[in-house]
N, C-alpha and C positions, 0 to 999 in steps of 0.2 A: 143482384146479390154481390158484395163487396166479400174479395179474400180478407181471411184477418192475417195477421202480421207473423201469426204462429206457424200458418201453413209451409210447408217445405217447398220449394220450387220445382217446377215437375223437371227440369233435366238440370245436369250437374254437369264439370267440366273438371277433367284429371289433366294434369300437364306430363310430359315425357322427354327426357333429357338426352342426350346423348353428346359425347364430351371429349378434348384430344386430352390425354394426361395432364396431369396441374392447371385444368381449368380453374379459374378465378371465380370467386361465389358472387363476385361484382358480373362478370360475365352473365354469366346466368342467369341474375336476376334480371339484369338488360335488357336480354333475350327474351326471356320469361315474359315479363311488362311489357314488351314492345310486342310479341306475339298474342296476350288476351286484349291489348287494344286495340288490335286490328280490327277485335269481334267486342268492342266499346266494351270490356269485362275486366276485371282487376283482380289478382291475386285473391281478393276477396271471397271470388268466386267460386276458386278450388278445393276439391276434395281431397286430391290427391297429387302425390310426384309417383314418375316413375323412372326407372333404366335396366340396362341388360346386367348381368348378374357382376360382367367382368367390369364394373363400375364401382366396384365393391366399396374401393379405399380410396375412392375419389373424394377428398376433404371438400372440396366446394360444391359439391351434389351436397354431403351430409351437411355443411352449413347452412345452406340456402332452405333445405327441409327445416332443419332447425329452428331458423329466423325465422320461415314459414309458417311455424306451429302446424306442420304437414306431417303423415308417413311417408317417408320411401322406400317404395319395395322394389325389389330387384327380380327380374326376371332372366331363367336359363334358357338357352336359343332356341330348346327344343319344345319351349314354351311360348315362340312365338310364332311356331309352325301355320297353326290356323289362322296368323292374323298377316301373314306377309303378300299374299293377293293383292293388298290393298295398298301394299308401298311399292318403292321401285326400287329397289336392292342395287348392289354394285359390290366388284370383286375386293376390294379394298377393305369394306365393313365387315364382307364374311369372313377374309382373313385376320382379321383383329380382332373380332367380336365372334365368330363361330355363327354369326345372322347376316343376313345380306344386307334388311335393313334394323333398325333400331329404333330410332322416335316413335315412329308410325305405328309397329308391331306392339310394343310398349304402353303405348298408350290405349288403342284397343283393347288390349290382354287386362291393362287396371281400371276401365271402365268395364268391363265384360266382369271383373271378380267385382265391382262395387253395383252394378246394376245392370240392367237389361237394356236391349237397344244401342250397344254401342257405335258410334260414328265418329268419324274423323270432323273435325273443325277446320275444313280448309287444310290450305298447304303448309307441312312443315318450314319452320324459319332457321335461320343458320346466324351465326355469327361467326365470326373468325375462327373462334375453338368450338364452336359449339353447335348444335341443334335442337330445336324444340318442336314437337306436335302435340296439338291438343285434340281431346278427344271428348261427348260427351256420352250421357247414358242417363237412363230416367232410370227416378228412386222408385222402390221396387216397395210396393206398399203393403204393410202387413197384416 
């Protein structure tokens, strides 16, 4: 039996951002790109962006969504409670962020709101300003 071409693919990939102030939207998407190639996947791929809530007025988060034809939803720290077991926090992020960590929490928390089974995709990637995890989660069938 051959899938037809309409079928949805059973798991998805949200990406998750996290950013020093005046991140570059060129950054990001650097980052971005360079982190779903790792796992041979292209922007194509994504359902979603994510970040902490204190990313709010970050121009190059909203451009990159933009250019992405993505949503970006913002998460509050106390929102990422249930998913931070899974990252490795440090005092610096909790002090700027009110989270320990960010990408990792972030992207768990908008695979868990867009489907079930949420998982990390490997290890978050960094760039000079920036960071990225992806995460994915199967479409939840109705």
């Amino acid at each position: 039996m051959t899938a037809s071409h309409l079928d949805p693919p059973a798991a998805m990939v949200v990406a998750s951002l996290g950013c020093r102030r005046g991140c570059a939207q060129d950054e990001l998407l650097d980052l971005l790109t360079h982190s779903l190639a790792r796992h041979e996947l292209t922007v194509d791929n994504l359902a979603g962006l994510a970040s902490i809530a204190q990313k709010r007025d970050e121009t190059g988060l909203h451009g990159l969504a933009e250019h992405l034809g993505l949503e970006l939803v913002f998460f509050a720290p106390e929102q990422l409670n249930t998913y931070q077991a899974m990252a490795i926090g440090n005092s610096l992020t909790l002090a700027a962020t009110g989270s320990p960590a960010v990408a990792e929490p972030c992207a768990l928390a908008l695979a868990a709101r867009m489907g079930a089974s949420p998982c990390l995709l490997g290890e978050k990637n960094r760039s000079a300003s920036a960071t990225c995890a992806l995460a994915t989660f199967d479409r939840e069938l109705a």
